[in-house]
C-alpha positions as CSV (number, residue, x, y, z in Angstrom):
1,X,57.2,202.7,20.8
2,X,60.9,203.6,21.5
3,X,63.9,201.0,20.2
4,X,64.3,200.4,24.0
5,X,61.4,199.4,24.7
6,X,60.9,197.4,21.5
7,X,64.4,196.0,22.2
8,X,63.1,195.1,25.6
9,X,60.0,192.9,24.1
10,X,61.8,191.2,21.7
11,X,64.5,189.9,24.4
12,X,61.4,188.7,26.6
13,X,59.7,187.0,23.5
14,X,63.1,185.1,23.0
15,X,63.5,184.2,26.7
16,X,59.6,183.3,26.5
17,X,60.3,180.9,23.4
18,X,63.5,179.3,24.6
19,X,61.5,178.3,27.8
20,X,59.0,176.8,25.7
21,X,61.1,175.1,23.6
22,X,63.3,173.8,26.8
23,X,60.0,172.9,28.5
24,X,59.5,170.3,25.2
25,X,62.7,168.8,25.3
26,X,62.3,168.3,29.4
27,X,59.0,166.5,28.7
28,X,60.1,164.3,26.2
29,X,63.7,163.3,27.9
30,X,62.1,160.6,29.9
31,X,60.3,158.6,27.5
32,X,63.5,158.3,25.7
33,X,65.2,157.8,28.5
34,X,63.8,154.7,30.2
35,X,64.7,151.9,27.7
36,X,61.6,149.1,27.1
37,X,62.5,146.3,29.4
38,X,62.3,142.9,28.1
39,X,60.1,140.6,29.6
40,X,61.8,137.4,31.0
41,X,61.3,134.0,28.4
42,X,58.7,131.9,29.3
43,X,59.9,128.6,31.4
44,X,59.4,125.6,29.6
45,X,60.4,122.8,31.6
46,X,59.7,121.8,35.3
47,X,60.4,119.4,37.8
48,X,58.1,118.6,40.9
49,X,59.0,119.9,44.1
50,X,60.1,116.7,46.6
51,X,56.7,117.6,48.5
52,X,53.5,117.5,46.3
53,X,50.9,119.6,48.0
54,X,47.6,120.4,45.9
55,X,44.3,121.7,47.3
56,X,41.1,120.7,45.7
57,X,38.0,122.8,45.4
58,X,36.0,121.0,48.0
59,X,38.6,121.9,50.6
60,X,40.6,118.7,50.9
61,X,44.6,118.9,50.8
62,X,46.8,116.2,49.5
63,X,50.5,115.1,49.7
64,X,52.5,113.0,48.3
65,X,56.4,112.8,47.8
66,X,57.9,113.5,44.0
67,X,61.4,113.4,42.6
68,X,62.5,114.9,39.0
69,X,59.2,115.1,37.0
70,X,57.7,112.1,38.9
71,X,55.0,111.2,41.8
72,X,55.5,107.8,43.1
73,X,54.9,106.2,47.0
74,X,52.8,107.3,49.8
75,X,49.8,109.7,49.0
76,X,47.6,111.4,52.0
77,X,44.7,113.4,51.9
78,X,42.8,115.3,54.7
79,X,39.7,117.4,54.7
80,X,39.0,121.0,55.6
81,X,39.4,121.0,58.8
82,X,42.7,118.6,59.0
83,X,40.8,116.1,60.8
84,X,40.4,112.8,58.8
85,X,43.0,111.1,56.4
86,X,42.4,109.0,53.7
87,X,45.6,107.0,52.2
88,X,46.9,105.6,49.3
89,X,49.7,105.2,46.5
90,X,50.6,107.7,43.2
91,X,51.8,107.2,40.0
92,X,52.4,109.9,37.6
93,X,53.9,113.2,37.2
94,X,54.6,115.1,34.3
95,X,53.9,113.9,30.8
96,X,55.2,117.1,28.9
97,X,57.0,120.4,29.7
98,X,54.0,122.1,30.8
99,X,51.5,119.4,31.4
100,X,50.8,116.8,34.9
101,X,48.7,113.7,35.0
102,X,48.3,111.6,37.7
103,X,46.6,108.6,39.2
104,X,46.0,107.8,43.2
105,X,45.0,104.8,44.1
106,X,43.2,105.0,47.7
107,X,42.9,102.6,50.0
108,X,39.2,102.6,50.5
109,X,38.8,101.6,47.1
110,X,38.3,104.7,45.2
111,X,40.8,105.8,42.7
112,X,41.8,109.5,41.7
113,X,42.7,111.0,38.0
114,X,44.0,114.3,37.9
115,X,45.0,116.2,34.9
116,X,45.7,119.8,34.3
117,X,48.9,121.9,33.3
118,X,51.6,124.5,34.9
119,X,51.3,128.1,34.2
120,X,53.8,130.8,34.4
121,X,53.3,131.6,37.9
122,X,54.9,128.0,38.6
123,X,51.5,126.5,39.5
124,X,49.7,123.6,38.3
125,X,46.0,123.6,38.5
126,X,43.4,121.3,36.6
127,X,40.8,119.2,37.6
128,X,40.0,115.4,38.8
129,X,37.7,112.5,38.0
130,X,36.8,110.4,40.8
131,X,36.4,106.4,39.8
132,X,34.9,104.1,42.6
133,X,35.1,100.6,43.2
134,X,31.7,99.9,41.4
135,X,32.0,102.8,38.2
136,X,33.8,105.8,36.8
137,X,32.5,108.8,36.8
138,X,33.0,112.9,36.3
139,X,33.5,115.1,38.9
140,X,33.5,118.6,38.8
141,X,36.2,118.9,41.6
142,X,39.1,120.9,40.4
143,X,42.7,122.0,42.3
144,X,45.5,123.9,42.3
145,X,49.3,123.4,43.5
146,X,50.2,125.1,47.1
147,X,53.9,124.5,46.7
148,X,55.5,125.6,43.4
149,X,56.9,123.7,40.7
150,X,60.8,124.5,39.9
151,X,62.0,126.1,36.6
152,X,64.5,123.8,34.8
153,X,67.3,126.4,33.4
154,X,67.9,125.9,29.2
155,X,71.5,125.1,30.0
156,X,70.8,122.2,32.6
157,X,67.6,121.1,29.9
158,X,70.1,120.5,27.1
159,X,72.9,118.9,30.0
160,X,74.9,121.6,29.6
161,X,75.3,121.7,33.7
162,X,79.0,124.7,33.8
163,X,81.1,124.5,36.4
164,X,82.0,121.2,36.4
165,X,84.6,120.0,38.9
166,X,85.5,116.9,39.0
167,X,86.4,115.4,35.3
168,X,86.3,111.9,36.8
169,X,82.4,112.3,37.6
170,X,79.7,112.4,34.9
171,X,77.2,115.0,36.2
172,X,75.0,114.4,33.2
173,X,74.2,110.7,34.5
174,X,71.4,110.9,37.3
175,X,71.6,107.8,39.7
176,X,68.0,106.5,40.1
177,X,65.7,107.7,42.8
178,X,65.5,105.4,46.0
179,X,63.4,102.4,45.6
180,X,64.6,101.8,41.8
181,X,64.4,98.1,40.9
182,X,65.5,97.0,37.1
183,X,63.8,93.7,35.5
184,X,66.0,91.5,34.6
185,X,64.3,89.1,32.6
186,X,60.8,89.1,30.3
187,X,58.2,89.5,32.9
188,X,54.7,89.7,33.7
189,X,52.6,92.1,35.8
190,X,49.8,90.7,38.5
191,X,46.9,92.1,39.9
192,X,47.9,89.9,43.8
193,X,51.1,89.0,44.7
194,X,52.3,85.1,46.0
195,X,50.9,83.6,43.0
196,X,47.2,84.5,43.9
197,X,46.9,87.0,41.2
198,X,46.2,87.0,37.6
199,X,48.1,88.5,34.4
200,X,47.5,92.1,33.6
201,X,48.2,91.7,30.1
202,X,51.9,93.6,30.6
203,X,54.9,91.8,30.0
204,X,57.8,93.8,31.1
205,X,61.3,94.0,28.6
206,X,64.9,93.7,30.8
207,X,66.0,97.0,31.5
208,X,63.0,98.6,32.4
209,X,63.6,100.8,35.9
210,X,60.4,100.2,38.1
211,X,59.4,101.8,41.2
212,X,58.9,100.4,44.4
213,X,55.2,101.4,46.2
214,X,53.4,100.5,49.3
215,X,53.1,97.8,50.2
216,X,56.2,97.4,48.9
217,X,57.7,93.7,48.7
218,X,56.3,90.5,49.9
219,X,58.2,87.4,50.2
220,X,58.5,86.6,46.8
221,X,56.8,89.6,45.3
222,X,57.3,93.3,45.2
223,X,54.6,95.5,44.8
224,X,55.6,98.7,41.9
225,X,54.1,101.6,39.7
226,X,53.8,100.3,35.9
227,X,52.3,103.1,34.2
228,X,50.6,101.2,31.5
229,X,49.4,98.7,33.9
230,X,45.1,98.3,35.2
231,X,45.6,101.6,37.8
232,X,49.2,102.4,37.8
233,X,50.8,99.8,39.6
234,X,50.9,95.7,40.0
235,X,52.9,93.1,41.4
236,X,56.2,91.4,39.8
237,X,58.2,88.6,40.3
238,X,61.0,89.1,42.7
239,X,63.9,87.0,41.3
240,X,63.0,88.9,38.2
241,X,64.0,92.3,39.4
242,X,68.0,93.1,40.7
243,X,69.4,96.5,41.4
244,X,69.6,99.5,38.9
């Protein structure tokens, strides 16, 4: 073999090799390229959207209204096919950053537990035992949220709200939602309002914010969700209840 032609391989070996070599470096560029990308934190508080909507298992959809972390008034349920309604009141809400428990009390008599939790997707889902007028007992029905719960921002958790405009406002301090009553006075909680009822065995400290539900007030009497009262809810006093 001549020098020139030995020349000639050894330049094409070294144009062979550098091609390989760029070829590596082109492969590898992208992996180091595209940085990991961190996943966003994990919400851990909620409130309740103003308009509760859940749909259970067996097809039936119910509303009710919420505000903050709370379900309190009017509750309506229809079946499948959006035909018949079945009414009643709520209590409940959330009972820790990630977990809902709630009570309806229906109209016809029966009255409606459901439990579950809110997952990352800003759902809750869970299930529900049914208790009637004449016994509790399970039910296999389970349900899921159709309008999502909101994401409480760390800052506005710890009521660290920025921006604040006007120093003569406190925009930590939440005015009550409509329908607050305060007690006033040691009270007790009845099953019937207008004196016709009988002591549930709560007796209700001054300062305690109550509330109103359907019926609302009567007379003499308003009508209010007590969470650790028989079903959620009993009747109170009037004069013992005054503005928040």
């Amino acid at each position: 073999m001549s020098n020139i032609s030995a020349h000639h391989s050894s330049r094409l070996l070294a144009a062979a090799t550098a091609v390989s070599a760029a070829g590596l470096v082109m492969a590898s560029t992208p992996a180091q390229a595209l940085p990991m990308i961190p996943l966003a934190p994990q919400c851990e508080r909620y409130d309740l959207p103003s308009r509760f909507v859940l749909k259970q298992s067996d097809h039936w959809t119910v509303e009710m209204p919420a505000s903050g972390q709370q379900l309190q008034g009017a509750a309506k349920a229809t079946d499948g096919n959006g035909e018949e309604k079945i009414t009643g009141s709520v209590v409940g809400g959330l009972t820790g950053p990630r977990l809902i428990d709630f009570t309806v009390n229906w109209d016809n008599g029966h009255r409606s537990r459901y439990t579950g939790r809110v997952y990352d997707d800003g759902q809750a889902r869970g299930g529900r035992q049914d208790i009637r007028a004449q016994g509790a007992g399970p039910d296999n029905t389970s349900w899921d949220t159709i309008t999502e719960l909101t994401c409480i921002p760390e800052a506005a958790e710890q009521g660290q709200i920025p921006d604040k405009k006007d120093p003569d406002v406190d925009v930590n301090e939440q005015a009550p939602p409509p329908g607050t009553v305060k007690v006033t006075e040691p009270t007790d909680v009845y099953d019937a309002p207008l004196g016709e009822g009988n002591e549930v065995g709560v007796l209700l400290a001054p300062g305690t914010l109550l509330q109103i539900i359907d019926p609302g007030c009567n007379d003499d009497w308003c009508h209010l969700a007590v969470s650790n009262a028989p079903g959620g809810q009993g009747w109170v006093y009037k004069p013992h209840l005054g503005a928040p």
